[in-house]
C-alpha positions, -999 to +999 in steps of 0.1 A: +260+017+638+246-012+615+280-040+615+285-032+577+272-002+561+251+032+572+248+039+534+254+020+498+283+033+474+256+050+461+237+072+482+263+096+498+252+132+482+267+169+494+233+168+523+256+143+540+283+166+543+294+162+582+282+125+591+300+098+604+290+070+578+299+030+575+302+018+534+314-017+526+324-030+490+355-036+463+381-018+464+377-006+430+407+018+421+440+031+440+455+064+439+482+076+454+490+115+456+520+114+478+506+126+511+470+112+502+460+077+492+428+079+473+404+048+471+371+040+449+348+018+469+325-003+444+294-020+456+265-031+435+248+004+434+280+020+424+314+039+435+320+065+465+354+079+468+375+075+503+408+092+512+428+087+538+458+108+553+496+093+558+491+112+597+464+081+604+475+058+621+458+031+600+474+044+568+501+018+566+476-009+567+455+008+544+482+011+519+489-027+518+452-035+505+449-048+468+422-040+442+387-064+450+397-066+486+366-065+503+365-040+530+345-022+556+352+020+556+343+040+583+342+082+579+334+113+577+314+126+546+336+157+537+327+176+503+353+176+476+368+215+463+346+224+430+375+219+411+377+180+423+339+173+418+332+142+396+300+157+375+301+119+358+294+104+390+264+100+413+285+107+444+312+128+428+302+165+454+318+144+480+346+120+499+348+099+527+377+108+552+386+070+561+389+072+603+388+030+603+386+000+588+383-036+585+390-060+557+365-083+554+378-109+523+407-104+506+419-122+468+445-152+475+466-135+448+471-101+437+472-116+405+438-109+391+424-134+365+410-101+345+410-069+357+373-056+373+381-022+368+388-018+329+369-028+298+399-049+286+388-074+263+396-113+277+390-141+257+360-160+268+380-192+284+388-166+310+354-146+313+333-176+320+360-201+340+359-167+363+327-154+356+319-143+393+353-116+383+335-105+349+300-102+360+316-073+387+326-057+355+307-026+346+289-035+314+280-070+322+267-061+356+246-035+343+228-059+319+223-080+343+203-058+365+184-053+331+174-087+324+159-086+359+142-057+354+127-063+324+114-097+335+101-075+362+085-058+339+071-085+316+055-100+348+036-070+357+019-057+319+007-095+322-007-097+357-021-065+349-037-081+321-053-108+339-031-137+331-022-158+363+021-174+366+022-208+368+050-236+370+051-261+346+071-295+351+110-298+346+108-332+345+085-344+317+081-372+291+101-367+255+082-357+224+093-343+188+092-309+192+119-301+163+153-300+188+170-328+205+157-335+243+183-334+274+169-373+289+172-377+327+173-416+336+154-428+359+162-451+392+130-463+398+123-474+365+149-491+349+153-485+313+127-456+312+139-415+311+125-383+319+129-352+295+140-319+303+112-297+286+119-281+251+089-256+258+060-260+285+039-268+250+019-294+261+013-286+298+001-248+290-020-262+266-033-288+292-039-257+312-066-243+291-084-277+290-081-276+330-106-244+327-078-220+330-081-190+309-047-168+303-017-182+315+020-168+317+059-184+327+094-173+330+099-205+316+130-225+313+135-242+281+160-269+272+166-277+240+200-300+229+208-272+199+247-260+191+251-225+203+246-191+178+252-156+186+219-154+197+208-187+211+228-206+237+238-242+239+212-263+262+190-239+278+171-206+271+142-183+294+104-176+272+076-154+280+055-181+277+016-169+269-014-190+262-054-177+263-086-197+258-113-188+235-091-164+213-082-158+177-047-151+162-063-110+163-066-116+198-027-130+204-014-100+185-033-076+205-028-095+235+013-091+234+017-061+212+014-035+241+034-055+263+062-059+241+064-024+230+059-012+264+088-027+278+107-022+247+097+016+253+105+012+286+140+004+284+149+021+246+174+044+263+195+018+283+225+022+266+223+063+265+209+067+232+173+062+227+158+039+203+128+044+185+101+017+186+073+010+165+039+013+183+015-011+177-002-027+157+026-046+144+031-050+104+016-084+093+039-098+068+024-132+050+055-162+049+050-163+009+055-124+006+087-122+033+102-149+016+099-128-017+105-091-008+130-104+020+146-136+011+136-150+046+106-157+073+129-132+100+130-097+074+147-064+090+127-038+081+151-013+093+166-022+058+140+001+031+155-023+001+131-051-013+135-082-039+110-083-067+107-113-090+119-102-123+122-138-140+094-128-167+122-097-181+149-127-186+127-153-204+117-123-229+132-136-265+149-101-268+170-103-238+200-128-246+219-131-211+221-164-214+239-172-181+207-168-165+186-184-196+197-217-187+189-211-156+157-202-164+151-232-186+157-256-155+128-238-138+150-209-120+142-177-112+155-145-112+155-119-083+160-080-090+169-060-056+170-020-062+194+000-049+188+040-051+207+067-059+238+046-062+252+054-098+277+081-084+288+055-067+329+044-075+331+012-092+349+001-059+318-001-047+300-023-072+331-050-070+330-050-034+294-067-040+305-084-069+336-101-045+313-108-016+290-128-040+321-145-054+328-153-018+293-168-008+294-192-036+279-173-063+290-164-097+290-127-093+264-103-086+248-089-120+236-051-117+222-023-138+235+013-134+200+035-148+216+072-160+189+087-180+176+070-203+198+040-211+212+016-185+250+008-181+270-022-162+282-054-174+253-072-183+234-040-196+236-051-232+223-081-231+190-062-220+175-041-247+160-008-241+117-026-243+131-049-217+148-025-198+118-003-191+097-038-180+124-039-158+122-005-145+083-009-143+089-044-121+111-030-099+106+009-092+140+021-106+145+054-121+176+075-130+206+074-107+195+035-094+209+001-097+195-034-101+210-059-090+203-095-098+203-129-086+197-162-103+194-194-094+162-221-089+140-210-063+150-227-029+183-211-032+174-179-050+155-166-022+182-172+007+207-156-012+191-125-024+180-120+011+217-121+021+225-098-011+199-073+003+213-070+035+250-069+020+241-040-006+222-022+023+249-024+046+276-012+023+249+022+018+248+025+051+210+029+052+202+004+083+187+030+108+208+012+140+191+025+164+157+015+160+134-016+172+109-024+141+085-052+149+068-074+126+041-108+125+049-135+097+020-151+096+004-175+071+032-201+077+031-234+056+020-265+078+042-291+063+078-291+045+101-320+032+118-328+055+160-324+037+173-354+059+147-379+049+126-365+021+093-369+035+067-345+047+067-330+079+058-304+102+075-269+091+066-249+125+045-261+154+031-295+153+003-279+177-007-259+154-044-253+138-044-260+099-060-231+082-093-249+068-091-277+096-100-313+089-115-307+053-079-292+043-061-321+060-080-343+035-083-324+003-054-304+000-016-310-010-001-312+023+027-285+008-001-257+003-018-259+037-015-225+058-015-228+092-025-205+117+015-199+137+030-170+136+065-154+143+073-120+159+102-111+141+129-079+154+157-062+133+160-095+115+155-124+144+128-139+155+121-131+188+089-151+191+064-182+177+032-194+181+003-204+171-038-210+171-036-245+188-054-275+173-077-287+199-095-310+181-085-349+187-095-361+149-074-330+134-047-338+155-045-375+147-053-364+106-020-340+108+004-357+123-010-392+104+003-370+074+032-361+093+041-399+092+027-405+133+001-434+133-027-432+154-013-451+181+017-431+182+002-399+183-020-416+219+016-427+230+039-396+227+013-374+233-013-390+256-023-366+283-027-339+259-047-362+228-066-375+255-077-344+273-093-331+239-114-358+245-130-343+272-138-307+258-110-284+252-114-249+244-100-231+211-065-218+223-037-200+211-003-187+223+036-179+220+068-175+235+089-149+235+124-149+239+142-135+269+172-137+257+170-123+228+151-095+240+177-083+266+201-086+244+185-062+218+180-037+251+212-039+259+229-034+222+249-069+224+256-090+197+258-123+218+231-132+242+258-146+266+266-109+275+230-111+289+235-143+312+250-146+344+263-184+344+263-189+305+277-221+289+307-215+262+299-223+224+307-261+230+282-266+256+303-263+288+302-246+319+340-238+326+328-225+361+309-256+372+333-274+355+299-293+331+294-316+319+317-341+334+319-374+346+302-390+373+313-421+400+305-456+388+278-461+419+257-432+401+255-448+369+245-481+384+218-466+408+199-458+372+212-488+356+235-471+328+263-487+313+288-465+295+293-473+254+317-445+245+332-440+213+368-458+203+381-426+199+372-409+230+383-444+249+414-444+230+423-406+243+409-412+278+437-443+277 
């Protein structure tokens, strides 16, 4: 008999009835029924029941063991009355009559940290300083398993695709890629430091010049970003794709059955199925989203849309003049229908009103349509001509509200995207239990920058300018489409990319726009600027978010719930006990002096 285990904690079924079996694990749950003790033995495939009689000889030992002792059980497989069968539970026809056993580990304390066995809530101090205890709970060890499985997955709908797995550098040289870099000092070159890669950008890309035609990675990225619900602090896992010789068509028909197969795949994880779109994925131009959604990530689970109504308020017969000054500064005004809401309690329309009140906002303004004439505070400032433009602009009919929002553009559209969500939420119309994919595509190629007012890149620096090198010269750098692209889920993004530039006097006219000289662009991005030189091949890619995507799966709202060893929301690792501080011999083998601030000195002191 093997030293530990004949079977798992989960393979014992009623066909075993009669045989002498060995099963190792956690002891999960204790039960005492006066003349039988009754133990749940938890491995990593699951629980098998083991009882043991006050006439063995053992039993007194037996009795003293503590839950997550670790333990070694040796039986017979007996089958339990039908009365006592577990119909919840894999092994539930059948028992293990303990004859021996032997306790392999037990806990220092009885004391447990946070109990394995329930779903208790614990603060996350606790969950991640003893993570190695949460992860054994139920939940979180199950998604665990699923993030493995669907990288699993992911790597074989590529391979069987074509595309060959590569390893990109961790060490790597910085460059502006939109987050701050994690810098690694170097010892042999005083002075000088390595970066820890945002994205394997440049090297895939470097890839495709090297003759290489579709490439994939489980790539780690590492980006120096304050931690969301769904985007940890410091590092992150991509499907990271790239292909020669392609178009943005080709991308989008590269990842949409891969995506949507393993979505598929995996849509019932959590015991209620999702529904999926199928491909082909809804193509959603940025200039459009940001008008019928407020935003560039739009949940189309939610049916509501915005509709520019600013031509009904500069009519000279509508005399809401709240929004007339607006207007008269260059504002706009956004209209977001709501159906079949008049019956609605008044409640209901001050709820909204309140929640705009607390974002910042005067109100929210709405029309109540009930027949012919509409109702609501700001009804009679709109006369009935302008009220049927209105109803014309924005689809409404009898029994449906408008509701508006003004304000100039750059903060009209944020805010009515917000306002859609909010009034859909409170109808309780978000289908929560489907996965709707979409593409924004069309993205601009340059923004101001808010911090120093110039232009810069508003996506991908890599990217292809729709038009190429005659745009870069002609064009206001504000109105020149690029060829990137998100893949946007329920409202995230859950991937970007782009149709690369690979063309060297492009590149240098883009980012000379950007504000990067010539000799700049050769310095921070040599290998790649100069291997254009040499013939590179149109490209394109993206990244999708791990992550994000397991956490979707597995219906969490963090994507910490989907990481073994995550880092808390102020970039530690209570486990690991990172970042801390290092002995003064490290620091001077890479020739680093510390310069802290007075106040962290002062509290050190």
């Amino acid at each position: 008999m093997h030293a530990y285990r004949t079977h798992t904690c989960n393979q014992l079924r009623a066909e075993h009835k009669g045989q002498t079996v060995k099963i190792s694990g956690w002891i999960h749950r204790k039960r005492d029924h006066g003349g039988l003790l009754f133990v749940d033995l938890r491995d990593h495939y699951g629980l098998t029941q083991c009882v043991i009689n006050t006439d063995n000889p053992m039993f007194p030992a037996f009795e003293k063991l503590r839950l997550e002792n670790v333990v070694s059980i040796t039986g017979e497989v007996v089958a339990r009355t039908p009365e006592t069968v577990n119909k919840h539970l894999p092994t539930g026809e059948i028992e293990v009559k303990l004859k021996t056993f032997d306790l392999l580990s037990a806990p220092v304390t009885d004391m447990l940290p946070l109990q394995v066995n329930t779903d208790e809530p614990y603060g996350e101090e606790v969950r991640l300083r003893y993570r190695f205890l949460d992860l054994r709970r139920d939940v979180l060890h199950r998604n665990i398993v699923l993030r493995c499985d669907v990288i699993s997955s992911l790597r074989r709908r590529m391979i069987e695709q074509g595309f060959l797995e590569f390893q990109t550098p961790i060490l790597t040289a910085s460059s502006p890629e939109g987050a701050r870099d994690f810098l690694v000092p170097s010892r042999l070159h005083p002075g000088k430091f390595y970066a820890l890669p945002q994205a394997p950008q440049q090297f895939k890309q470097l890839l495709m010049m090297s003759g290489f035609d579709k490439y994939f990675q489980i790539a780690p990225c590492f980006r120096d970003e304050d931690a969301r619900a769904d985007r940890t602090a410091g590092e992150f896992y991509q499907l990271d794709v790239e292909r020669s010789f392609v178009t943005q068509d080709d991308i989008f028909a590269t990842m949409e059955p891969v995506i949507y197969g393993v979505f598929e795949e995996f849509s019932n994880f959590t015991g209620k199925k999702f529904e999926v779109s199928k491909p082909p994925f809804v193509r959603i131009p940025y200039d459009e989203s940001m008008l019928k959604y407020g935003n560039d990530k739009p949940d189309l689970r939610n049916p509501l849309v915005i509709t520019d109504v600013t031509s009904v308020f500069k009519r000279d017969d509508v005399t809401f003049n709240a929004f007339k000054s607006v207007l008269e500064k260059g504002g706009v005004v956004r209209a977001i229908r709501a159906p079949k809401v008049s019956d609605r309690p008044r409640s209901f329309f001050d709820k909204l009103n309140d929640w705009a009140k607390g974002e910042g906002a005067v109100g929210l303004g709405y029309v109540v349509f009930e027949g012919a004439e509409g109702k609501g505070p700001i009804a009679k400032f709109i006369p009935a001509a302008a009220q049927e433009e209105l109803k014309k602009l924005t689809g409404a009919g009898s029994g449906d509200a408008v509701f508006f929002v003004c304000d100039m553009v750059e903060k009209a559209a944020p805010f009515a995207g917000k306002a859609r969500t909010k009034i859909a939420e409170e109808m309780d119309i978000i289908d929560k239990h489907k996965f709707i994919f979409s593409w924004i595509v069309d993205f601009p190629m340059y923004e101001i920058n808010e911090k120093t007012g110039k232009v810069d890149f508003s996506h991908n620096p890599f990217s292809m300018p729709a038009g190429g090198l005659h745009a870069l010269n002609t064009q206001d750098p504000l109105k020149i489409k690029a060829y990137q692209y998100d893949c946007v889920l329920n409202g995230i993004e859950l991937a970007s990319g782009g149709i690369r530039n690979h063309v060297p006097e492009i590149m240098e006219r883009a980012f000379d726009i950007a504000g990067y000289p010539k000799g700049e662009v050769e310095t921070k991005f040599g290998g790649m600027y100069n291997a254009f030189k040499f013939g590179a091949p149109p490209h394109g890619g993206c990244a999708f978010g791990i992550d994000r995507m397991v956490m979707f799966l597995a219906d969490q709202k963090n994507v910490r719930e989907v990481i073994a060893f995550p880092m808390n929301q102020q970039a530690e690792d209570l486990l690991m006990n990172a970042p801390t501080t290092v002995e003064p011999n490290l620091l001077k083998d890479v020739h680093i002096k510390m310069d802290l601030p007075k106040a962290q000195i002062k509290a050190a002191g």
